[in-house]
VEXFI-894417 format. One record per residue: x, y, z of N, C-alpha, C, O in turn; residue in one letter. Coordinates in steps of 0.1 Angstrom, whole numbers, padded with zeros to 4 digits, always signed. Example, Ala and Ser with C-alpha at 12.3 -4.5 7.8 and 13.67 -1.06 7.14 Angstrom:
// residues 2
+0132-0057+0078+0123-0045+0078+0132-0033+0078+0142-0033+0085A +0128-0022+0071+0137-0011+0071+0129+0000+0079+0134+0011+0080S 
***
This chain:
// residues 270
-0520+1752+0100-0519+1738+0104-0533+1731+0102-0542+1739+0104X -0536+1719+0098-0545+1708+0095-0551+1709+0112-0545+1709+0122X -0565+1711+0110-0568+1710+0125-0570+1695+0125-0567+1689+0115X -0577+1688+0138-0582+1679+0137-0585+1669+0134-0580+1657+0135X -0598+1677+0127-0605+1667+0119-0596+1664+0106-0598+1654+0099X -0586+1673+0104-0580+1668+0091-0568+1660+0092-0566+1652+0082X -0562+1660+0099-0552+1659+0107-0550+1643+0104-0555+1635+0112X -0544+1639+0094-0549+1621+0093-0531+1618+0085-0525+1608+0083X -0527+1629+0084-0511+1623+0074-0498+1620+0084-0488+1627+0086X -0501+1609+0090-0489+1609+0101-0477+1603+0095-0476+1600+0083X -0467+1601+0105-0451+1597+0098-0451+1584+0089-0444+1582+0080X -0460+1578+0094-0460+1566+0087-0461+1568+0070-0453+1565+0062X -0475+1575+0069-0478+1581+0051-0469+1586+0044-0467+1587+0032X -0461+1590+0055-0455+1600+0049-0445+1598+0035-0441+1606+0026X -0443+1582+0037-0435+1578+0028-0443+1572+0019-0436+1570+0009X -0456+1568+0016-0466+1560+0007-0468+1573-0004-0467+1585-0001X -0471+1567-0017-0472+1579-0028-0489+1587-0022-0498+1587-0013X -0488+1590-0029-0501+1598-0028-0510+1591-0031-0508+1581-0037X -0524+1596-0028-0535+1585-0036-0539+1589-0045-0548+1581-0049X -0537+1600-0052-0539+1607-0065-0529+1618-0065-0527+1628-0058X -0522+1614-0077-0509+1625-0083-0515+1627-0096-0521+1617-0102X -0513+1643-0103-0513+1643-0114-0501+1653-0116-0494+1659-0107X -0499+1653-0132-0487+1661-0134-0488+1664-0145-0491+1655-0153X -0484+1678-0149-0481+1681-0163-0493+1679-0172-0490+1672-0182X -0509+1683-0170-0518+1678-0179-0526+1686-0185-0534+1693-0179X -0525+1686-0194-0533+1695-0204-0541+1691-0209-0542+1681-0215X -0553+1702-0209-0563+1694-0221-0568+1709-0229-0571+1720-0225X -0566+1706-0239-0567+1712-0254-0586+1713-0254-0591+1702-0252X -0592+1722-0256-0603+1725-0266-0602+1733-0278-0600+1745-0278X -0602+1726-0286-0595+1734-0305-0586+1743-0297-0582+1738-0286X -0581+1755-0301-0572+1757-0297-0566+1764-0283-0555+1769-0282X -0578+1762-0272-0575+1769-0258-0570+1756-0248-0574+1745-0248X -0563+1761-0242-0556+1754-0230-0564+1754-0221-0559+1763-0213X -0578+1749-0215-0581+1749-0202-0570+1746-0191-0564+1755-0184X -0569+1729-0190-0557+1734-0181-0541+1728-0187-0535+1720-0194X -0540+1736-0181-0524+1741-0193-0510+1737-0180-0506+1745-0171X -0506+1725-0182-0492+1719-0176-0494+1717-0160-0484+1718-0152X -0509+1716-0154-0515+1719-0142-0508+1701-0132-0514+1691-0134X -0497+1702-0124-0499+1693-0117-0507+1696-0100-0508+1708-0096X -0511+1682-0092-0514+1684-0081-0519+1674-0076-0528+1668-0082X -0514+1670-0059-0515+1660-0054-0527+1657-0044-0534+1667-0042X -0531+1645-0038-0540+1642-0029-0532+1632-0017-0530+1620-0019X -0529+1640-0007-0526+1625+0003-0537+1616+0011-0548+1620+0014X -0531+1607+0011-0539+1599+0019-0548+1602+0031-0541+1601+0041X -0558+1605+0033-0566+1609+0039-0567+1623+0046-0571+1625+0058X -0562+1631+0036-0562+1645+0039-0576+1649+0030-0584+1643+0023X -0573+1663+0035-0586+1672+0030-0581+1687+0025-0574+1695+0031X -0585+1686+0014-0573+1697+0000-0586+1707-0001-0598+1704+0000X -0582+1716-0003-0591+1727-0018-0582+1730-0027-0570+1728-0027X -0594+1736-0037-0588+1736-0051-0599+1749-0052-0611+1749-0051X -0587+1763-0055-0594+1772-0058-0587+1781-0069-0576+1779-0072X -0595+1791-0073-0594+1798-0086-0604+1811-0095-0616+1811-0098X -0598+1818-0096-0611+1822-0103-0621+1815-0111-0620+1803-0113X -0632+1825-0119-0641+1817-0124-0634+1814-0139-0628+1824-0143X -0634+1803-0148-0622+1803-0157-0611+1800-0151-0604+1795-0160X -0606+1800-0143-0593+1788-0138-0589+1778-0146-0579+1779-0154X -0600+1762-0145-0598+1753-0151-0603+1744-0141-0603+1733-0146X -0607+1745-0130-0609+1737-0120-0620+1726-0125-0618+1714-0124X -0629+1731-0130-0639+1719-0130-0630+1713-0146-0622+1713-0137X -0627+1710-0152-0621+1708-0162-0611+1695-0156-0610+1683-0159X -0602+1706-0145-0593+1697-0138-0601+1683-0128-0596+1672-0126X -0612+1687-0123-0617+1677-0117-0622+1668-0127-0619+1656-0124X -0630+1673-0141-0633+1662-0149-0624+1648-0153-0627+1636-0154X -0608+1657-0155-0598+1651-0156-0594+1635-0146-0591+1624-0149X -0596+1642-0135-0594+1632-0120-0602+1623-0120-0600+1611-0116X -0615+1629-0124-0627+1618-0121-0628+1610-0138-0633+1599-0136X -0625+1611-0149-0623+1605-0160-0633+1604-0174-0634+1597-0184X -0640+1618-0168-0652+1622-0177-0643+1629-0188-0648+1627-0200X -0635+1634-0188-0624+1639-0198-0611+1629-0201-0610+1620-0193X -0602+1629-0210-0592+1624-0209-0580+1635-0215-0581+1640-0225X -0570+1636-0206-0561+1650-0209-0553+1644-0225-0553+1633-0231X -0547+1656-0229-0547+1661-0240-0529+1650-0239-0523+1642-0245X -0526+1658-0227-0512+1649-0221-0508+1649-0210-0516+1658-0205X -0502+1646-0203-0499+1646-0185-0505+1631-0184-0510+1623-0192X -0500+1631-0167-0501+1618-0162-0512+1617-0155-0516+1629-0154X -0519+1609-0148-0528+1610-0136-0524+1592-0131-0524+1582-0138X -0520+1594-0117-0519+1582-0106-0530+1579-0097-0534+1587-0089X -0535+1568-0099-0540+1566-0085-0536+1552-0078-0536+1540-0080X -0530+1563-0064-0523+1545-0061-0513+1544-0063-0508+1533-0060X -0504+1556-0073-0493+1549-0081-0495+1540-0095-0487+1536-0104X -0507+1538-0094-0512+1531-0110-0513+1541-0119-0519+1550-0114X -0507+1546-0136-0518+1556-0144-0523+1551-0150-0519+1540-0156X -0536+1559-0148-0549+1560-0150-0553+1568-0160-0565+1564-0163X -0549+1582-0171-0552+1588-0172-0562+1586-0182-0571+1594-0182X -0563+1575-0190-0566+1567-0203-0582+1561-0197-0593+1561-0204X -0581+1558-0184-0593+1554-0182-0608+1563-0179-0610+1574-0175X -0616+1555-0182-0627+1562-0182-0637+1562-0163-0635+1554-0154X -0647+1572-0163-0650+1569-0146-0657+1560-0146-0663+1561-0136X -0660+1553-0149-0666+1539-0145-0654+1533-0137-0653+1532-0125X -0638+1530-0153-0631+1525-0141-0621+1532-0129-0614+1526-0121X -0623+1546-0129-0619+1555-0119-0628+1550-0108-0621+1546-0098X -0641+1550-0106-0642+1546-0094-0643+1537-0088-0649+1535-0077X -0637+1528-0097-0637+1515-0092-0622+1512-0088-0621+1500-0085X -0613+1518-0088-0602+1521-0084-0605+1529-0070-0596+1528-0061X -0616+1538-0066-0615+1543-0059-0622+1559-0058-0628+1565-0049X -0618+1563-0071-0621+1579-0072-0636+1582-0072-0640+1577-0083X -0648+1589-0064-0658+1598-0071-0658+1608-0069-0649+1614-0064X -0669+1612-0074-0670+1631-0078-0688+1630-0075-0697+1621-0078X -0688+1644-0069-0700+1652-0070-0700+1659-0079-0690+1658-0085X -0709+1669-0083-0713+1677-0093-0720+1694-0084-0726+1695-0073X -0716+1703-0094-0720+1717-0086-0732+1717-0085-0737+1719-0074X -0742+1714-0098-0753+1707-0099-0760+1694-0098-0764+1691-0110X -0764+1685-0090-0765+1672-0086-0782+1673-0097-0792+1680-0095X -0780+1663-0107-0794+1659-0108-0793+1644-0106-0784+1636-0109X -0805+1642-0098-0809+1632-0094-0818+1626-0103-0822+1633-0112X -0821+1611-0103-0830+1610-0115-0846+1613-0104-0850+1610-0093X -0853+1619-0115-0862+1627-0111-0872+1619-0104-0876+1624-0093X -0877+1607-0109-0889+1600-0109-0885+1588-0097-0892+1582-0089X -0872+1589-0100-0866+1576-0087-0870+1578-0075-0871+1590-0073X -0872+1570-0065-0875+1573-0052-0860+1579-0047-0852+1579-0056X -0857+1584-0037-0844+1589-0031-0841+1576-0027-0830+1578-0031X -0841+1563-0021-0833+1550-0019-0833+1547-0032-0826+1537-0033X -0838+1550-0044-0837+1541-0058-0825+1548-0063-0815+1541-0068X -0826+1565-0063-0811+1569-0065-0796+1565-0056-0786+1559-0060X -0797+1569-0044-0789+1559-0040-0784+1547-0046-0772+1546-0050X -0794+1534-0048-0791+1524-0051-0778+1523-0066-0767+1517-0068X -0785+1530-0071-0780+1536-0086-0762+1535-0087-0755+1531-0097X -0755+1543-0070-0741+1541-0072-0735+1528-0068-0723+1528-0066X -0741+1514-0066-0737+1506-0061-0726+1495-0077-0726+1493-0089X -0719+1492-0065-0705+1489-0083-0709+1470-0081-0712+1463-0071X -0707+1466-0093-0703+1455-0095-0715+1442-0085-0711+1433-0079X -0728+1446-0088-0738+1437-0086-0742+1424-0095-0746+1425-0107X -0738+1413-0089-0742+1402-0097-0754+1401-0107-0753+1395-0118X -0770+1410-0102-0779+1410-0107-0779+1418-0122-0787+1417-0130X -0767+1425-0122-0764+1432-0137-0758+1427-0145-0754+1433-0155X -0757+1415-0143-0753+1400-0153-0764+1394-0155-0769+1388-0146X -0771+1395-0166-0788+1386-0167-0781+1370-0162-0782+1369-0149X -0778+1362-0166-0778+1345-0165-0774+1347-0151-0773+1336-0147X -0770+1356-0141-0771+1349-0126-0785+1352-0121-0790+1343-0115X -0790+1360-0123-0804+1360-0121-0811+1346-0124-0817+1340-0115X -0809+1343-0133-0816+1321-0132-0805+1318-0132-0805+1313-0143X -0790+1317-0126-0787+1306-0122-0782+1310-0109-0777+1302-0101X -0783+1326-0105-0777+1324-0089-0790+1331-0079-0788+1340-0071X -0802+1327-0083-0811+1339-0073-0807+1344-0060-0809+1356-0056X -0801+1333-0052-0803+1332-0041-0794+1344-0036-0795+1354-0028X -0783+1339-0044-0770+1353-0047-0772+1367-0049-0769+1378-0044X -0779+1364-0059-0784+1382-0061-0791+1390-0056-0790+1403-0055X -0803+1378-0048-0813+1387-0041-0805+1388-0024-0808+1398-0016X -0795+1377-0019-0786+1385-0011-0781+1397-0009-0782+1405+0001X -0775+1397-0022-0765+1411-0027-0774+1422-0026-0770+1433-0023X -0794+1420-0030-0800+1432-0031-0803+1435-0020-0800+1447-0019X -0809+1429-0009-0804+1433+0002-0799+1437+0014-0804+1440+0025X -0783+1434+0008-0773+1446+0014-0772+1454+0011-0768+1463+0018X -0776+1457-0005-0772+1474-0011-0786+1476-0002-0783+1481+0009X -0795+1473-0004-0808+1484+0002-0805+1486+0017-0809+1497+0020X -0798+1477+0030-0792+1478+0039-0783+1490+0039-0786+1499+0046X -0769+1491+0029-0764+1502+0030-0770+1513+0025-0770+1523+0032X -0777+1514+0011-0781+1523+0012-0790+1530+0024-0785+1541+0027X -0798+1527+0030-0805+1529+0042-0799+1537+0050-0803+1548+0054X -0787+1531+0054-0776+1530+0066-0769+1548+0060-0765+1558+0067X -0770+1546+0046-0765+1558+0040-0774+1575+0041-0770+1585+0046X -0784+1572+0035-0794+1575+0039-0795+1584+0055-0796+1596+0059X -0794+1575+0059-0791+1580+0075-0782+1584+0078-0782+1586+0090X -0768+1588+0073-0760+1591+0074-0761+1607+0072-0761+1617+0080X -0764+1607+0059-0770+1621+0055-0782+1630+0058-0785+1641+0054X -0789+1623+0065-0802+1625+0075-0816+1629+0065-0823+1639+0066X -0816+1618+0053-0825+1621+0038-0833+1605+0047-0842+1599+0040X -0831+1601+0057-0841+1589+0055-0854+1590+0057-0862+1580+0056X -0859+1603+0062-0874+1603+0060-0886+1604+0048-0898+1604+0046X -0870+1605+0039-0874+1611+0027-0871+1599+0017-0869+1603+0005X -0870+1589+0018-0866+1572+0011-0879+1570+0000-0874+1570-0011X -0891+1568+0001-0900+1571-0005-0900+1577-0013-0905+1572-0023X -0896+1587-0014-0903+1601-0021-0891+1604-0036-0879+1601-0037X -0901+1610-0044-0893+1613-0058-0880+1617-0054-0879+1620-0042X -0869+1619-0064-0862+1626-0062-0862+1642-0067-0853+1650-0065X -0872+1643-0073-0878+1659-0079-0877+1668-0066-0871+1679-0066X -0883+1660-0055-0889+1667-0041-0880+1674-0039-0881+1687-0038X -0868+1668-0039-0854+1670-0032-0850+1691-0033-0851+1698-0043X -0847+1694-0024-0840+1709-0023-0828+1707-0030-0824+1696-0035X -0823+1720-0030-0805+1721-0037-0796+1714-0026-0786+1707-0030X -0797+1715-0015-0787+1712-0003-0790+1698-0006-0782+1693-0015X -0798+1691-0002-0806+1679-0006-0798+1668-0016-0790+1658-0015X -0804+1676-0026-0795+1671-0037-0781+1668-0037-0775+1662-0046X -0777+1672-0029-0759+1672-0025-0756+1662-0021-0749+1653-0024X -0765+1665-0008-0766+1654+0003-0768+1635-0005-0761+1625-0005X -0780+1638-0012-0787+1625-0019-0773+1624-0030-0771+1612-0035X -0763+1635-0035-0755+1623-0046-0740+1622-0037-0730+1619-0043X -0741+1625-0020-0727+1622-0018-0730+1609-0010-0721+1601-0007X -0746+1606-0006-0747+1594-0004-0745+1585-0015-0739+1574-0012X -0749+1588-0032-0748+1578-0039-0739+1576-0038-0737+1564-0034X -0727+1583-0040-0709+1579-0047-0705+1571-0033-0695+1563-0033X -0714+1573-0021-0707+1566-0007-0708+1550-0013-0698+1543-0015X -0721+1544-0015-0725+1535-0024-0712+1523-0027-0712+1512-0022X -0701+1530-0036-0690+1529-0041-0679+1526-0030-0674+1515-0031X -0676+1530-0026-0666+1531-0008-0653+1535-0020-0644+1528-0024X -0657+1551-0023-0647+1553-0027-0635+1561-0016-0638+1568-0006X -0625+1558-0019-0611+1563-0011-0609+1576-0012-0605+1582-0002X -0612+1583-0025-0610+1594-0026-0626+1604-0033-0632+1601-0043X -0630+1615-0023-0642+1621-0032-0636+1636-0036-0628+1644-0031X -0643+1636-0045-0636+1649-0052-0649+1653-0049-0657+1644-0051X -0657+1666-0043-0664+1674-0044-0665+1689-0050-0655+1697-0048X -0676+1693-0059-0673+1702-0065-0684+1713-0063-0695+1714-0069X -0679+1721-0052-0685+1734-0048-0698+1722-0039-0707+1715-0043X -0695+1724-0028-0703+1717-0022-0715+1725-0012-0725+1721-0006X -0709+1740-0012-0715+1750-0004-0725+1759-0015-0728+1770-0011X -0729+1756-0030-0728+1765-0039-0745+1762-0038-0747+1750-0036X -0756+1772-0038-0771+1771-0037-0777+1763-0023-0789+1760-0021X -0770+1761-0017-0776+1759-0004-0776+1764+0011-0766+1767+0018X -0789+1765+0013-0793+1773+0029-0784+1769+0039-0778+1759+0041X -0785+1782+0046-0772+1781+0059-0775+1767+0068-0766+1760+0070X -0787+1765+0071-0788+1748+0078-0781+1737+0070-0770+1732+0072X -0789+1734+0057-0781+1726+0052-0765+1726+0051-0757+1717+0054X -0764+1739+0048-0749+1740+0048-0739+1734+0059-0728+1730+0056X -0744+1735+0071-0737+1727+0084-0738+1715+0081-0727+1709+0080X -0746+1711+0080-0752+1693+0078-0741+1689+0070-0732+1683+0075X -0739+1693+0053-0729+1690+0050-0718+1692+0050-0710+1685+0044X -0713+1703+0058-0699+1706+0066-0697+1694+0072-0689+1685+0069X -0705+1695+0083-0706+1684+0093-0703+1665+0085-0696+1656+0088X -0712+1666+0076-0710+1650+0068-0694+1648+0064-0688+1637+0067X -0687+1661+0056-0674+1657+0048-0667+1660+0062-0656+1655+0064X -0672+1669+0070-0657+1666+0080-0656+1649+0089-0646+1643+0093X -0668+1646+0091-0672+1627+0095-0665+1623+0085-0654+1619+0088X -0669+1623+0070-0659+1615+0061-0646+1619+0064-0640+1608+0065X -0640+1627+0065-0624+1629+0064-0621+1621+0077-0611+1613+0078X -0628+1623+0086-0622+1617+0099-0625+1601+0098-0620+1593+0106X -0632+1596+0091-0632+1583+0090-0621+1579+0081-0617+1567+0082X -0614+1587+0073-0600+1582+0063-0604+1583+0051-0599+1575+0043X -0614+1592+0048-0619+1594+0033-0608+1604+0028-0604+1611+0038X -0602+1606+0017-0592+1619+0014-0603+1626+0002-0609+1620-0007X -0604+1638+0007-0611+1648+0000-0606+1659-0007-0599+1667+0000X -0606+1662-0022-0603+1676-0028-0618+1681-0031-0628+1676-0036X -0616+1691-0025-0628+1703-0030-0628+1716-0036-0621+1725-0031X -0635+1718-0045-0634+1731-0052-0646+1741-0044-0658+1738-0044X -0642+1751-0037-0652+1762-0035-0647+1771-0033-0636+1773-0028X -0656+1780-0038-0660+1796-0038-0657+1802-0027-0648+1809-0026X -0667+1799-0015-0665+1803-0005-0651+1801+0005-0651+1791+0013X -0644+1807+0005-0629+1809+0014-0632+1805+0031-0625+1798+0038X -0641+1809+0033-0646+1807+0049-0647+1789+0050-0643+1780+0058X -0651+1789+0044-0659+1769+0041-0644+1762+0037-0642+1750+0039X -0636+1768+0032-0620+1761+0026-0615+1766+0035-0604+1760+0034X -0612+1775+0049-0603+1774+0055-0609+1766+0068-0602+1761+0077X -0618+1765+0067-0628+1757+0080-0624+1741+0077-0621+1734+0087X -0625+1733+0063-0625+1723+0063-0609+1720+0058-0602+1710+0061X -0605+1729+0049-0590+1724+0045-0578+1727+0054-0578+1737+0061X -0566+1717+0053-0554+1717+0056-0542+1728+0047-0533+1736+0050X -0548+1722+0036-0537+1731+0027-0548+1731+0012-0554+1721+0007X -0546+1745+0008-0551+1751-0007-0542+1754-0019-0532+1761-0021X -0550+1746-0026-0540+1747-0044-0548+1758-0048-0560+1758-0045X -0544+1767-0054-0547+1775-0061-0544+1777-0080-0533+1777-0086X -0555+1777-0086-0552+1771-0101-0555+1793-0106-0562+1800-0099X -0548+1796-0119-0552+1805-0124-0552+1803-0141-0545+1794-0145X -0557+1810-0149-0556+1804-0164-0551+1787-0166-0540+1785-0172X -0557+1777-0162-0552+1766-0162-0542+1761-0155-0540+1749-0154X -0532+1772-0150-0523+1767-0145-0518+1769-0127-0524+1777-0120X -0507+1758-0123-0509+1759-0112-0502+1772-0104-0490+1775-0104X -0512+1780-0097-0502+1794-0090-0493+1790-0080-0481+1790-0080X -0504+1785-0065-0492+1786-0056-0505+1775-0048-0516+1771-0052X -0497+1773-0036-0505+1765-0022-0496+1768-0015-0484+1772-0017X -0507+1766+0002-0508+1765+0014-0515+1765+0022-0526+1760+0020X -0513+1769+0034-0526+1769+0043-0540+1780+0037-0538+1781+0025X -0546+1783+0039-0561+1788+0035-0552+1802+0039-0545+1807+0031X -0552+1808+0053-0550+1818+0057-0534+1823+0046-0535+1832+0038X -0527+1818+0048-0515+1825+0039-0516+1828+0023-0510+1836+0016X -0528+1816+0018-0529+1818+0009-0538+1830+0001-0538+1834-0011X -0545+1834+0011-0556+1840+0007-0552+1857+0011-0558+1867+0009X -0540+1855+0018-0530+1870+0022-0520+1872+0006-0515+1883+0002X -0518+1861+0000-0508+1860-0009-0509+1870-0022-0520+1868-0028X -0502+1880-0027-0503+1890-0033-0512+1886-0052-0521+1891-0059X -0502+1872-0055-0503+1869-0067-0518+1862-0068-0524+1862-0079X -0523+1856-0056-0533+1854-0055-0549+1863-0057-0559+1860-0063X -0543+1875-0049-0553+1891-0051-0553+1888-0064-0562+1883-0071X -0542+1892-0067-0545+1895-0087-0551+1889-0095-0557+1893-0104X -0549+1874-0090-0556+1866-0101-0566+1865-0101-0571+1859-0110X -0576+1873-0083-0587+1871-0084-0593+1885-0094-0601+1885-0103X -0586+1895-0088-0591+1908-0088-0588+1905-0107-0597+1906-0114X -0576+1902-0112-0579+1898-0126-0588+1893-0133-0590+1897-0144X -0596+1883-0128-0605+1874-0132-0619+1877-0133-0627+1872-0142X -0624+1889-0121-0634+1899-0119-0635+1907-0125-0646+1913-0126X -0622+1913-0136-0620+1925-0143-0623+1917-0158-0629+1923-0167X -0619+1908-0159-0621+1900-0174-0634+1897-0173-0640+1891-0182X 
***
């Protein structure tokens, strides 16, 4: 059962589509199926994993969601709109972001300048309102520097606003790009291995951050490794094997589930 903090799909949702459906999607590299006929859903302010061996397809599949790839064929919804055609610029302006297992930050930027970086649809990125709306733009600047701030603080990086983004730790770095994509007020964050190179402190911090987003009504899929961290934060686990989809459920049944052993204990032997 969804504890708590996940615990956000009541009777009412129950009948609204999902906020991301995909189905049946494949994407071809020359001739290998990464992911091969893989559908899977996101409800509305639930909190998913997405696990697999190494070679699954998972990050492939997230590329998919987030719009850095475009499938070979299958559908992708968001909202009930498809999407699959579009690129992530306009995914997340629909709503969708993504972290990365690896977060580079840009190096030289201060940590509020990366931040600033995820903010969508600033008048100042139109040169002619700059002379003809200052007053507009330098409003709009800021409130991004306001939220960002506010963001900043959320993830507890504001002492560190100043400072390069080089400075930044691996945990850090997580922290500084789930504040960027916050930037965006996206609906849905896809994170990808959010526990992967970072110290057991940090690691609470960001436990602690995505389980605050979920309980504010953020809907989260995450890919990780760690099983302890996916039954701690998820309701229910998709499990992907050679591109395709195996099985879901709760973390605990799934991780008892026979076809599941194999595919790991297969995946270790390949």
């Amino acid at each position: 059962m969804p504890t708590a903090a996940h615990a956000h799909n009541g009777p009412r949702d129950a009948e609204a589509p999902p906020l991301i459906e995909a189905r049946d999607l494949v994407k071809r590299f020359g001739g290998v199926r990464a992911v091969d006929g893989m559908s899977i859903t996101l409800r509305r302010g639930e909190m998913a994993g997405l696990i697999g061996p190494n070679g699954a397809g998972k990050t492939t599949l997230f590329n998919l969601l987030a719009g850095s790839l475009k499938p070979s064929s299958g559908s992708i919804r968001v909202s009930g709109r498809e999407v699959a055609q579009e690129g992530p610029e306009r995914r997340i302006a629909r709503g969708v972001g993504r972290t990365f297992q690896i977060p580079r930050p840009f190096a030289e930027m201060t940590v509020l300048e990366n931040v600033l970086t995820g903010g969508q649809g600033q008048a100042g990125e139109q040169i002619w309102k700059n002379f003809l709306q200052p007053g507009r733009v330098a409003a709009q600047e800021r409130a991004a520097v306001e939220k960002a701030r506010s963001l900043l603080n959320f993830v507890r990086l504001s002492g560190l606003e100043s400072e390069p983004g080089r400075v930044l730790s691996g945990g850090q770095r997580k922290l500084l790009e789930l504040a960027r994509i916050l930037m965006a007020d996206p609906e849905a964050i896809l994170l990808d291995e959010p526990a992967a190179g970072v110290n057991p402190s940090l690691l609470e911090l960001i436990i602690d951050r995505v389980l605050e987003l979920n309980a504010q009504g953020k809907s989260i899929l995450l890919i990780e490794h760690n099983m302890e961290i996916v039954a701690r934060l998820c309701g229910r686990v998709v499990v992907m094997a050679t591109g395709k989809y195996l099985t879901e459920g709760a973390p605990d049944v799934v991780a008892r589930d026979p076809a599941v052993i194999e595919a790991y204990l297969g995946g270790v032997a390949a």
